[in-house]
N, CA, C and O atoms as a printed pandas DataFrame, in Angstrom:
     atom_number atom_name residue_name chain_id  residue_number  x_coord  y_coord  z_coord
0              1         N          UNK        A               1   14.625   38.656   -7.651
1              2        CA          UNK        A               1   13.232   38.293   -7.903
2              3         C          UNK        A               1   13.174   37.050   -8.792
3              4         O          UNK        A               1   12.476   36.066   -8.549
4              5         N          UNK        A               2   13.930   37.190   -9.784
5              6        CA          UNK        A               2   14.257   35.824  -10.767
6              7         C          UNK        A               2   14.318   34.400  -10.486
7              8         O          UNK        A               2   13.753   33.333  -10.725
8              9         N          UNK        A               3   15.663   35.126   -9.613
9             10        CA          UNK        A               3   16.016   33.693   -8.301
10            11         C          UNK        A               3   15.188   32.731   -7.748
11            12         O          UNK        A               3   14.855   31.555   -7.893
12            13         N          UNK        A               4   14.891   34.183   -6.717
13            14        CA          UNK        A               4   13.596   33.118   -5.531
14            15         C          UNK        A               4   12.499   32.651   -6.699
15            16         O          UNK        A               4   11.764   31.746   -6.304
16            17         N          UNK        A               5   12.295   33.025   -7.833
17            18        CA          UNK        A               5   11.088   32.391   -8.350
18            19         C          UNK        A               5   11.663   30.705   -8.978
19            20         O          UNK        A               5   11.028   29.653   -9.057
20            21         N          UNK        A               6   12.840   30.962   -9.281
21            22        CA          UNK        A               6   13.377   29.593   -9.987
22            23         C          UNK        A               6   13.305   28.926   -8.715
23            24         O          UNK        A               6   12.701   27.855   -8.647
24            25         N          UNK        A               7   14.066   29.632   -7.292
25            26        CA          UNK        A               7   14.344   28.842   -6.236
26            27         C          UNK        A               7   13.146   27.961   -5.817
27            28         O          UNK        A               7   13.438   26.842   -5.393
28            29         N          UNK        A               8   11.591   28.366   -5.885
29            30        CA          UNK        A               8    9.972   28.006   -5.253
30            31         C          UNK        A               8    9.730   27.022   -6.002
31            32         O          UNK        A               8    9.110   26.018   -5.651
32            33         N          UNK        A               9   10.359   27.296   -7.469
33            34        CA          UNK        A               9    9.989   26.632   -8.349
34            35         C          UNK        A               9   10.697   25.016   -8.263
35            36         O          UNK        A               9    9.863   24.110   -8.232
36            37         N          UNK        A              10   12.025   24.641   -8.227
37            38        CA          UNK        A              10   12.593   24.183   -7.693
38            39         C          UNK        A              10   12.442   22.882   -6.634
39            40         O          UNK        A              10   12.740   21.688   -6.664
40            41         N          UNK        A              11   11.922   23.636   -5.854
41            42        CA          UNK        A              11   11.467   23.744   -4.540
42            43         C          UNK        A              11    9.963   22.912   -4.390
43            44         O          UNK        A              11    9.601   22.084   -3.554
44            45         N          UNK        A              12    9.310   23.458   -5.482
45            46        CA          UNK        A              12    7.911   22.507   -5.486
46            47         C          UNK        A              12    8.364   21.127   -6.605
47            48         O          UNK        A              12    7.873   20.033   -6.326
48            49         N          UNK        A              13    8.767   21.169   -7.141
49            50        CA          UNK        A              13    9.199   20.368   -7.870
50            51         C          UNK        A              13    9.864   19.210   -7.274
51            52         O          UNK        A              13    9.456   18.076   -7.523
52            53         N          UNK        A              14   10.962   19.443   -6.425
53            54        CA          UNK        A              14   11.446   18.131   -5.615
54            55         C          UNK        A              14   10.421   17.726   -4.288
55            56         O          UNK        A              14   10.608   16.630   -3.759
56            57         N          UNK        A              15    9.183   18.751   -3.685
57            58        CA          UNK        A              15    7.979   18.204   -2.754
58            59         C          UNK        A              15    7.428   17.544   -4.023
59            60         O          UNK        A              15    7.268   16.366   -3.701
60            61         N          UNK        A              16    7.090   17.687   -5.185
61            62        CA          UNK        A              16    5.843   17.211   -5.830
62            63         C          UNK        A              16    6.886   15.468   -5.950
63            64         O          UNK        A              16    6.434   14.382   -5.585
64            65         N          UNK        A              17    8.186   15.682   -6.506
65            66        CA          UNK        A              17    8.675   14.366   -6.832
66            67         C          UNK        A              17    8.682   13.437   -5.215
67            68         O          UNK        A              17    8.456   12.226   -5.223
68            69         N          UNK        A              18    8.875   13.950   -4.322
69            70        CA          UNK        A              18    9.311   13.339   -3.060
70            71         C          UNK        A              18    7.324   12.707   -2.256
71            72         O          UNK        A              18    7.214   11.923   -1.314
72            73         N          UNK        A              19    6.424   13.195   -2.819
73            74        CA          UNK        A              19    5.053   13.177   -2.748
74            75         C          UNK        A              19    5.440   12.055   -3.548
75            76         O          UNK        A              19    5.896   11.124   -2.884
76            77         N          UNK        A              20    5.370   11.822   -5.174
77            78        CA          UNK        A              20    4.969   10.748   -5.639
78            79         C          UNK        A              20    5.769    9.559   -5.374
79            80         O          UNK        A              20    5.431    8.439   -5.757
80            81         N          UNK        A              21    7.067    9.862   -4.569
81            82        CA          UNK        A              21    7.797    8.754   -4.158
82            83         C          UNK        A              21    7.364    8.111   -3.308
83            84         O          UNK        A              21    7.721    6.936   -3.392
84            85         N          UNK        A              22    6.647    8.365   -2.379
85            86        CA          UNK        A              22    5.623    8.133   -0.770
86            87         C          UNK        A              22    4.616    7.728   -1.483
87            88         O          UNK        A              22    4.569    6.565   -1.082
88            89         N          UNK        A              23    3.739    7.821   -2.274
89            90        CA          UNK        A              23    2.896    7.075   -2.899
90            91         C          UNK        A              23    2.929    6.018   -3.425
91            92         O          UNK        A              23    2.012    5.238   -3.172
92            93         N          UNK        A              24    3.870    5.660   -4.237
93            94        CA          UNK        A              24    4.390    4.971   -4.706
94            95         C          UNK        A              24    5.337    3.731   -3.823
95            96         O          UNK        A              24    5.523    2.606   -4.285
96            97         N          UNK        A              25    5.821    4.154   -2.607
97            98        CA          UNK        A              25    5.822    3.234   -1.525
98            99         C          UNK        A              25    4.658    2.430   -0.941
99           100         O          UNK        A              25    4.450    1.235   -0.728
100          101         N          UNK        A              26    3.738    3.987   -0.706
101          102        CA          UNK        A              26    2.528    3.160   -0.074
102          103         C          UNK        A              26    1.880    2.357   -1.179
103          104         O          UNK        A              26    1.252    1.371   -0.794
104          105         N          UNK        A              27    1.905    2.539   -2.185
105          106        CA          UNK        A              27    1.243    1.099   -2.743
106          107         C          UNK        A              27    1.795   -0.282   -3.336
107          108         O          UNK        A              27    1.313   -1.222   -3.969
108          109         N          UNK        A              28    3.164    0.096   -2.767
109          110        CA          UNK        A              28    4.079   -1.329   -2.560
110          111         C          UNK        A              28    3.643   -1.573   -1.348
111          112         O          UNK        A              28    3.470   -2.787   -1.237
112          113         N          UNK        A              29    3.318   -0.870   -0.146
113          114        CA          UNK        A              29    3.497   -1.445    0.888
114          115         C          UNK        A              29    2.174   -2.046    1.372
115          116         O          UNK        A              29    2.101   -3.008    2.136
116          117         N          UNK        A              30    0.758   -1.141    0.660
117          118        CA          UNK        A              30   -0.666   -1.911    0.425
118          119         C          UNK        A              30   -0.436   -3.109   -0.365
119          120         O          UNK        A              30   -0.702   -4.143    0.248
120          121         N          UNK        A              31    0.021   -3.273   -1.658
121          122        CA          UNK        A              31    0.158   -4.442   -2.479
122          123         C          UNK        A              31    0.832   -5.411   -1.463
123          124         O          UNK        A              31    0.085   -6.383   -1.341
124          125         N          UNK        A              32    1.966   -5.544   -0.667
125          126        CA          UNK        A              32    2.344   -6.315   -0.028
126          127         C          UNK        A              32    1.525   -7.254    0.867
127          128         O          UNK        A              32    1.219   -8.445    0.924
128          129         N          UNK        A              33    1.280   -5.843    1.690
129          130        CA          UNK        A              33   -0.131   -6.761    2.595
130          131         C          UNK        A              33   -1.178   -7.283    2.128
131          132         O          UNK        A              33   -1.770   -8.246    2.616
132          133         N          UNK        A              34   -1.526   -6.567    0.970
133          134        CA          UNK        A              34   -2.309   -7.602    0.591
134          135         C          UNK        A              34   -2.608   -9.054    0.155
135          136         O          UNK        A              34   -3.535   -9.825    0.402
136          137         N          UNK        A              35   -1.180   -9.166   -0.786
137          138        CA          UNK        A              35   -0.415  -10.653   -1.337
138          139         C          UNK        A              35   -0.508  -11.258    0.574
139          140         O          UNK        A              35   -1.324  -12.058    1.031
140          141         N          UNK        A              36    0.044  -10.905    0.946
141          142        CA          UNK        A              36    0.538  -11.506    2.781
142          143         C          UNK        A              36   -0.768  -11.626    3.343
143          144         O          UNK        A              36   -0.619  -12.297    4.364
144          145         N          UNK        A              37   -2.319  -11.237    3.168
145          146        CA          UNK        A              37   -3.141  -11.980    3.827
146          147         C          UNK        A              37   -3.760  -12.717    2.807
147          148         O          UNK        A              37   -4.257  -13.699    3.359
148          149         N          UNK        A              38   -4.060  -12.759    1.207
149          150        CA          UNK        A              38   -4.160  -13.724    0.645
150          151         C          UNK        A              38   -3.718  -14.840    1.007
151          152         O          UNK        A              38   -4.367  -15.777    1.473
152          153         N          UNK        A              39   -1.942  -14.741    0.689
153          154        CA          UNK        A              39   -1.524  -16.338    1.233
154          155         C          UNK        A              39   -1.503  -16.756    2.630
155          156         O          UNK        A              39   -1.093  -17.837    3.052
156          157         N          UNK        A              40   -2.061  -15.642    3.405
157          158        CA          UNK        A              40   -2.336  -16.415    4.840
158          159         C          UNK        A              40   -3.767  -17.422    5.026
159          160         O          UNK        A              40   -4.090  -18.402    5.697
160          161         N          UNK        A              41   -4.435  -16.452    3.911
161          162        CA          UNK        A              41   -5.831  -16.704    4.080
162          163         C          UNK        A              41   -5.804  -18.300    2.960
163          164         O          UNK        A              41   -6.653  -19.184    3.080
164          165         N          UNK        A              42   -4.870  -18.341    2.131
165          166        CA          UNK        A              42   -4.795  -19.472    1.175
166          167         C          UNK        A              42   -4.125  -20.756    2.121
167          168         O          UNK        A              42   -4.804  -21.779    2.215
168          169         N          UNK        A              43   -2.691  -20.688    2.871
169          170        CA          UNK        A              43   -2.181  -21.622    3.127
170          171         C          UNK        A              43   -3.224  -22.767    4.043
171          172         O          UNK        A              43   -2.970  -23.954    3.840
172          173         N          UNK        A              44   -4.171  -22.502    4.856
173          174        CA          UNK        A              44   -4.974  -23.675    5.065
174          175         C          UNK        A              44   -5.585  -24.487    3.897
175          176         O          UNK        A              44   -5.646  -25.703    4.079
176          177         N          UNK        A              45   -6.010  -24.034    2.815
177          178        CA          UNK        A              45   -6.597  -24.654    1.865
178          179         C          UNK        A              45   -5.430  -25.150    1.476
179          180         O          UNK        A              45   -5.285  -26.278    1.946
180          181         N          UNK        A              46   -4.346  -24.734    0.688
181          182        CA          UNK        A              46   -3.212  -25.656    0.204
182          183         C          UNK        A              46   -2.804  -26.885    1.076
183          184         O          UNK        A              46   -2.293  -27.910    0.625
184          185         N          UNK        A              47   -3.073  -26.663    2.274
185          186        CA          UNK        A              47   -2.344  -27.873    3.323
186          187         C          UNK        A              47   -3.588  -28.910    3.111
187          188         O          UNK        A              47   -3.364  -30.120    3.084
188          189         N          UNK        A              48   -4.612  -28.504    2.994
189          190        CA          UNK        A              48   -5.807  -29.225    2.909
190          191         C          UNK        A              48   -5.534  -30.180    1.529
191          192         O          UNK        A              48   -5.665  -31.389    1.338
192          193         N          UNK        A              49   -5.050  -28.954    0.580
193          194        CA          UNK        A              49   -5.073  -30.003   -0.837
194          195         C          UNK        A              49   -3.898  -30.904   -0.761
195          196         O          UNK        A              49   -3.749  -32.066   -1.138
196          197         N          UNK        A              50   -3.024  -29.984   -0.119
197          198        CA          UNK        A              50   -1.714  -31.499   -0.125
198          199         C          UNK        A              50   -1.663  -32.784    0.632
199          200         O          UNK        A              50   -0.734  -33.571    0.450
């Protein structure tokens, strides 16, 4: 009984860490795209200023 409770316990603990790891991707991977249509949306104006 001890066990399986350490085992759940455990158990939610590496879903809860493996959850904030996926989050934490996805908002590298939102931040990315976002920087990437800024400077898409910027490089006509820079060519303009150069």
């Amino acid at each position: 009984m001890h066990n399986g409770l350490w085992e759940a316990r455990y158990t939610s603990d590496i879903t809860q860490h493996n959850e904030q790891r996926a989050l934490t991707v996805t908002n590298i991977t939102s931040l990315v795209t976002a920087a990437a249509s800024v400077i898409t949306a910027l490089t006509p104006l820079i060519i303009k200023l150069m």
